[in-house]
N, C-alpha and C positions, 0 to 999 in steps of 0.2 A: 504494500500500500504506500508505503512514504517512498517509494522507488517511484510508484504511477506519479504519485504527488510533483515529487521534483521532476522530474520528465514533463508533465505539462504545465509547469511552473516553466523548465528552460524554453520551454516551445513558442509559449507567451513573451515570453521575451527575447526571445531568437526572431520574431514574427515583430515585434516591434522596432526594430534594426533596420529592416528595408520600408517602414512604414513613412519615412523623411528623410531626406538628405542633411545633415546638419551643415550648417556655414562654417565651423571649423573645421578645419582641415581632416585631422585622424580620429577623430569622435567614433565617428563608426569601426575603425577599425582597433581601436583601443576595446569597445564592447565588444565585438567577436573574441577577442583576443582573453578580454574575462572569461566570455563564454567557455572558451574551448578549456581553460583550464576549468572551469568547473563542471564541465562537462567530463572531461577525462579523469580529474580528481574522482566524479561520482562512479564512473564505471569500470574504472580501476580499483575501488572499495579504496584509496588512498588513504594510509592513517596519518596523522599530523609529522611521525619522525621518518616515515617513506618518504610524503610530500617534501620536508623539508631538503633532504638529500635528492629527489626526481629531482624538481622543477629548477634548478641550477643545470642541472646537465641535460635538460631537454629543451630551456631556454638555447642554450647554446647550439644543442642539435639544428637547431629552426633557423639560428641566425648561419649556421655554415650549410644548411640548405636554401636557404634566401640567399648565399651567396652564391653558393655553384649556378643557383638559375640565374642569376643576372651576369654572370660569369657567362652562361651559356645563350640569353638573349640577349644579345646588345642594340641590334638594328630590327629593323621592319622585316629584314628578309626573312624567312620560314627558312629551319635547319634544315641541312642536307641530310641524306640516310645516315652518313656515316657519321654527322653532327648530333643527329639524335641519339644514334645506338653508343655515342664516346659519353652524352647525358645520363643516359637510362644509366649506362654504368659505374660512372662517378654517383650516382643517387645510389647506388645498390650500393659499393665502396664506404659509403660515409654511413648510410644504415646500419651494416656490418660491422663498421668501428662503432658504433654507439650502441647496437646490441649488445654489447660487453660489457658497457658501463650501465645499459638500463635493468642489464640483471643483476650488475653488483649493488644497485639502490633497490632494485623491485623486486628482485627473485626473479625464477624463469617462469613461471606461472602469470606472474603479470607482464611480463614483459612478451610472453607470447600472445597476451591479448591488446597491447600498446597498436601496431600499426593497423589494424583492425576499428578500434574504437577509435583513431585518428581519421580512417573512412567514412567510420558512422558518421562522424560528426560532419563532413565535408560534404557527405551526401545529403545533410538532413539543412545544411547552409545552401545548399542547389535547391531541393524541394523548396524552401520556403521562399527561394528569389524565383524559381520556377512559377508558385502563385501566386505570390506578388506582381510578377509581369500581368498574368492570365486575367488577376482582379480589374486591371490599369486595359485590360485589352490590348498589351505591346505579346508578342510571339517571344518564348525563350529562345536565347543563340542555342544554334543548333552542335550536337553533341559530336564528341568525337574528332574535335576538331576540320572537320568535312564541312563544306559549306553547301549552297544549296545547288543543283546539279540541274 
């Protein structure tokens, strides 16, 4: 019950995120950014002396994957095959090196469910800008990176 509870406690408020653009700058992106952590906190069963030890070394994970991709997008142009597949596996690389450290904080048990609930939450941020567009009557970009054919 207090699982339903906080789940559509976070929904409500995930749902209110795309409901206005705020005038400052990272407003929205600072509440995702709550979000996720407590989003992940909750389904990670995270106790206060994991969390403390996680979120040091997962902040960090995100800021050396926020770099490899801006490392890897620089320009407009669309990566070559060979520019993606050197992506994908510098993204697997740095996974790999952090898997190490998120089971020396989390155990192997939570840390087999870490990139998983880092989907859920990514897919449930698509769903709710998905209908958010659909409310507004704008079409969501289409998936896959594929445009319209």
């Amino acid at each position: 019950m207090k699982t339903l509870l906080m789940a559509s406690a976070m929904m409500m408020v995930m749902s209110g995120l795309f409901a206005q653009q705020p005038e400052g700058g990272n407003d929205k992106a600072d509440r995702i950014e709550s979000l996720r952590v407590a989003f992940i906190s909750q389904e990670l069963n995270l106790n206060p002396a994991e969390a403390q030890k996680f979120w040091p070394v997962y902040n960090q994970y995100r800021s050396d994957m926020g770099s490899l991709r801006k490392n890897f997008h620089t320009g407009s142009e669309p990566l070559s095959a060979t520019e993606q597949l050197d992506f994908e596996q510098k993204k697997l690389d740095l996974k790999k090196k952090y898997q190490i450290q998120f089971e020396s904080t989390l155990g192997k048990e939570k840390c087999n469910l870490l990139y998983g609930v880092e989907n859920k939450f990514q897919q449930r941020l698509r769903e709710l800008r998905d209908q958010r567009q659909q409310q507004k009557g704008d079409r969501p970009a289409p998936r896959g990176g594929m445009g319209p054919r």
